[in-house]
N, C-alpha and C positions, 0 to 999 in steps of 0.2 A: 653583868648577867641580865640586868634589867632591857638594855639598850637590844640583848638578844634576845630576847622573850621577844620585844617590843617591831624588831624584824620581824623573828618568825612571822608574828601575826599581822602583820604589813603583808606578807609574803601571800600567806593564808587567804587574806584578804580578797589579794591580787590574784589569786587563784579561781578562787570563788564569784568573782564577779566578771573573770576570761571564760569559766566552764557554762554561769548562765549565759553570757549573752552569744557563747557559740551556739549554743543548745536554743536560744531566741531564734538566731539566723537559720537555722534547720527546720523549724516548727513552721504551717502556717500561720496565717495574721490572724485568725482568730480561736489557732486551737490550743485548745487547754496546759496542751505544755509551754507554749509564751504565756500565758497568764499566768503559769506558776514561776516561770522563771523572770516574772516581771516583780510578781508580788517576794521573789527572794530577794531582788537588789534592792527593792525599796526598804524591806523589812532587816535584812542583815546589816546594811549603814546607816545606824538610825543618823547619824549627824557626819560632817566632816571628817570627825575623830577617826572612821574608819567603825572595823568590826569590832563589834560589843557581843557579851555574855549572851545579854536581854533580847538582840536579835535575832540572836541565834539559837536561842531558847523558844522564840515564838515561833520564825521559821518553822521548825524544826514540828510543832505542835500543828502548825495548822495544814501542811504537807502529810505529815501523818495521818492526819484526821479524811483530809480530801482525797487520798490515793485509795484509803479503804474504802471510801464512798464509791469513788468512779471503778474499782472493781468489783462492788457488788452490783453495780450496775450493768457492767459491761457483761459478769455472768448471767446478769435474768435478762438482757438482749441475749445472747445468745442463746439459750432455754427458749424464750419465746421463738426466735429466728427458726430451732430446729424444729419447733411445734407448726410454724405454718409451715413449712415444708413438708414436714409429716402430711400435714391437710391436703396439702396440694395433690402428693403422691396419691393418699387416698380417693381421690376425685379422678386421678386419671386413671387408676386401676378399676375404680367403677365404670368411668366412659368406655373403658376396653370391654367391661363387662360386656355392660349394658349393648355395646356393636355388637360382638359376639355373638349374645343372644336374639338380637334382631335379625345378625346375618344368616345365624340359622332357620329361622323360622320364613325367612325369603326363600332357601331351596328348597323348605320341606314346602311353600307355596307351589313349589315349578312340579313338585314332586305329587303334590292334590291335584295341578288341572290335569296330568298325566291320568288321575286313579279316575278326575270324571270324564275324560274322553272314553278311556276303554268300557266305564261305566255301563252295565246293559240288561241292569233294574231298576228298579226304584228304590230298592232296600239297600243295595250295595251304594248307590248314587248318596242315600240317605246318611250311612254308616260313613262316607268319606265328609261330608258335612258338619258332622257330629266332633270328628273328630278334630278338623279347620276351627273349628266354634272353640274347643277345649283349649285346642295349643294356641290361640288366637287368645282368649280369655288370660291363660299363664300367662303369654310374653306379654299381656294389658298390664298384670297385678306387676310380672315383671318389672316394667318400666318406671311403675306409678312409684314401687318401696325406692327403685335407683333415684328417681326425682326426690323423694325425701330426703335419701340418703347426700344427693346432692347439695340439696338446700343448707343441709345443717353442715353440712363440712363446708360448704361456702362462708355463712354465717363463722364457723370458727377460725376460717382464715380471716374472715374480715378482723376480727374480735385481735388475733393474735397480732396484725397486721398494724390496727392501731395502739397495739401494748407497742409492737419497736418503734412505731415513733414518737412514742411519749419516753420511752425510756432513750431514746435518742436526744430527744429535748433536754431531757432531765442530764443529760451527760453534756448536752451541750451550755447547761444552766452551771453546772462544777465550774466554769471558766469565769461565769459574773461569781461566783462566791470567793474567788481571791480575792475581792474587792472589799469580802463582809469578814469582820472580827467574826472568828466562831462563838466567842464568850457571851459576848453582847448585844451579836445579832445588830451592829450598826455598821458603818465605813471603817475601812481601817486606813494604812495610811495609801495604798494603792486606792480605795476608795475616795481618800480627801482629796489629794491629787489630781484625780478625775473632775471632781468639783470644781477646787481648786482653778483648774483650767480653764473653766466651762465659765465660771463667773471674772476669771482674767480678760477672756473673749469677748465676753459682755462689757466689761471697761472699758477694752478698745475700742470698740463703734461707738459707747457714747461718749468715747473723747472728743470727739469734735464738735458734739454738744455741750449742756452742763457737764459733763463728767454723771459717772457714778462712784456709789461710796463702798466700801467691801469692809467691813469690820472685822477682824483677827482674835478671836479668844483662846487661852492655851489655860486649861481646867487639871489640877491637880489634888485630889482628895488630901485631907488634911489628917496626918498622923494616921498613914496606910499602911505601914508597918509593924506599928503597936497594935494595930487593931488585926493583922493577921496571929501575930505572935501569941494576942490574948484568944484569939477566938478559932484559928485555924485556919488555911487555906480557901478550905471550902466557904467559906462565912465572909471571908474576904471576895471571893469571886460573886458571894449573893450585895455583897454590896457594891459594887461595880455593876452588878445590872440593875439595884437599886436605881443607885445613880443617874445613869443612863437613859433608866426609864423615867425616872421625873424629870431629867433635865430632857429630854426631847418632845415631852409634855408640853413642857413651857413654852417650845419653838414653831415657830408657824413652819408650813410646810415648804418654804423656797429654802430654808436655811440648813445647814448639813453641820450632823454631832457628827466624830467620827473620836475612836481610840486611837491614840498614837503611838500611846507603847505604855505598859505596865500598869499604873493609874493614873495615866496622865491622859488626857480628851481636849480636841481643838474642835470649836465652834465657827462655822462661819455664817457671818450674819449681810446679807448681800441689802444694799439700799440702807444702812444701818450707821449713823451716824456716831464716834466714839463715845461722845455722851451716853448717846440712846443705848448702846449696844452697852456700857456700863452699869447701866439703870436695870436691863433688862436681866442680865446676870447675878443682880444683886438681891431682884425679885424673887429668883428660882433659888438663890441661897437663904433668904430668908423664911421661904416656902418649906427649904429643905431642912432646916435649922428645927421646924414646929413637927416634923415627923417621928416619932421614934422609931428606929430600925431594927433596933432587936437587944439583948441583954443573955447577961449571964450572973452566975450567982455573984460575980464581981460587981454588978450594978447593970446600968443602962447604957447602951453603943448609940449615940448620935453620927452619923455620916453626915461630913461635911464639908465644903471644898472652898479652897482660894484659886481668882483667876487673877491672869493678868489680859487687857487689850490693847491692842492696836488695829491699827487705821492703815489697811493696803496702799502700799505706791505705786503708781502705774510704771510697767514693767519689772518690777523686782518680782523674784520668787518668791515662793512660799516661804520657804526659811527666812528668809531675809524679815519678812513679815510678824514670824514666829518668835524671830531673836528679841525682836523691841517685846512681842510679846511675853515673853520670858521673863525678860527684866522686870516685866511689871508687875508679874506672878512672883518675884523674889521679893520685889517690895511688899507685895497682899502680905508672903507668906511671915516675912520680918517685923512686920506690924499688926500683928493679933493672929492674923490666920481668919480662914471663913470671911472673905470679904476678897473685893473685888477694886483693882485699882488700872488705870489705865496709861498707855506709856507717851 
């Protein structure tokens, strides 16, 4: 029974990861549906194991979250879209006016020099005059309210004009936030990845130099379950961005936090020697150790974490990186906990 459950979901798997990447091959290279169907495969396997629960649980949460975004987006583009078209309409129904009215008061021109040829006093002369002056003065006031009328409907196409391309950006911006945990507001693992790479890249050119050094930290809260259980969801989710936010405190600006899955956060520390990059984990625990986070009539919640480090290999992946790091986060968490050990 086990071994068929254990297909199924092999199956499922295999499923799931033929439907993203056909749906990858269809989409442009930098539109929103490859970024979401990049952030499903990364997110649904978290490890070799295949599909998990927890991936398919976050999945699931931040596609929800991002599809409602980008359709209430796409509805106020098109709210605005039909507003300057509105404008536009408006503008050309004036310029019709506005001919119109000019082109009338051109015949009734051809139609005055007729009344002053036949003209044959000075009063009738005077009276056709009079009258040139009037209709001349309207088609003035005329033009002058059209040219207002112009101006601001110009002014409101412009206005609407740059609302679609901010909400155009804004929709194009949905496609960098598969990158970000919605929780946490940091990298998630399509985030760390990116990094990841970016500082892999960086290794290879200075291999032919000294080398560079890439530190690996893999950050797991301490006793994240009890503390949901006693406190609730919600209290568990405010200490996770607790977390997050003192530990990214801590880090200078080259270095990337990112969530990996549930409460678990992988650091990486670029130029960062094992030592040092243990030192410096050990600092932001200690830091975190002297906070209090919050209480209930049970007593006082400390939030607290063990990590484990390693030291990047040139060419190995990310995982591969992670796994020494792992190991070293089972020894922290076997030996007290709240402490940091390196592999």
């Amino acid at each position: 029974m086990l071994q068929h459950r254990q297909h199924l979901t092999n199956q499922l798997g295999g499923l799931c990861q033929e439907l993203t990447e056909g749906l990858a091959d269809l989409s442009e290279d930098d539109s929103w549906v490859k970024g979401q169907c990049e952030v499903m495969r990364s997110q649904l396997f978290e490890s070799d194991g295949g599909l998990t629960a927890r991936g398919v649980r976050s999945v699931s949460q931040l596609l929800l979250g991002t599809r409602e975004r980008q359709q209430e987006l796409r509805a106020a583009r098109k709210a605005a879209r039909d507003a300057l078209k509105d404008s536009i309409h408006e503008m050309l129904d004036e310029i019709a006016s506005l001919g119109a009215q000019t082109g009338r008061f051109s015949s009734q021109l051809d139609g005055y020099a007729d009344e002053i040829d036949r003209a044959e006093s000075l009063e009738s002369l005077a009276g056709t005059v009079r009258q040139m002056v009037a209709e001349s003065r309207a088609v003035h006031e005329g033009v002058s309210q059209a040219q207002a009328r112009l101006a601001l409907e110009h002014s409101r196409s412009a206005e609407m004009q740059a609302r679609v391309v901010e909400l155009e950006d804004e929709i194009r911006r949905l496609s960098d936030e598969v990158s970000t945990d919605p929780l946490t507001q940091i990298a998630n693992r399509r985030g760390l990845q990116q990094a990841f790479e970016t500082e892999q890249a960086k290794n290879q050119r200075a291999a032919q130099g000294e080398g560079a050094t890439l530190a690996v930290a893999l950050i797991d809260i301490d006793n994240f379950k009890k503390l949901n259980d006693r406190l609730g969801h919600a209290s568990g989710d405010a200490a996770l961005q607790f977390l997050t936010h003192r530990v990214a405190q801590a880090l200078r600006p080259g270095d990337t936090l990112a969530r990996y899955g549930g409460e678990e956060f992988v650091v990486l520390l670029p130029g960062t020697p094992l030592d040092e990059a243990q030192r410096v984990l050990t600092r932001v625990q200690r830091t975190l150790s002297a906070e209090l986070f919050m209480s209930d009539e049970q007593g006082q919640v400390f939030v607290t974490f063990s990590a484990g480090v390693s030291l990047y290999r040139p060419g190995e992946r990310l995982e591969q990186s992670l796994e020494r790091a792992d190991e070293a986060l089972y020894e922290a968490k076997h030996s007290g906990k709240n402490r940091t050990c390196a592999a």
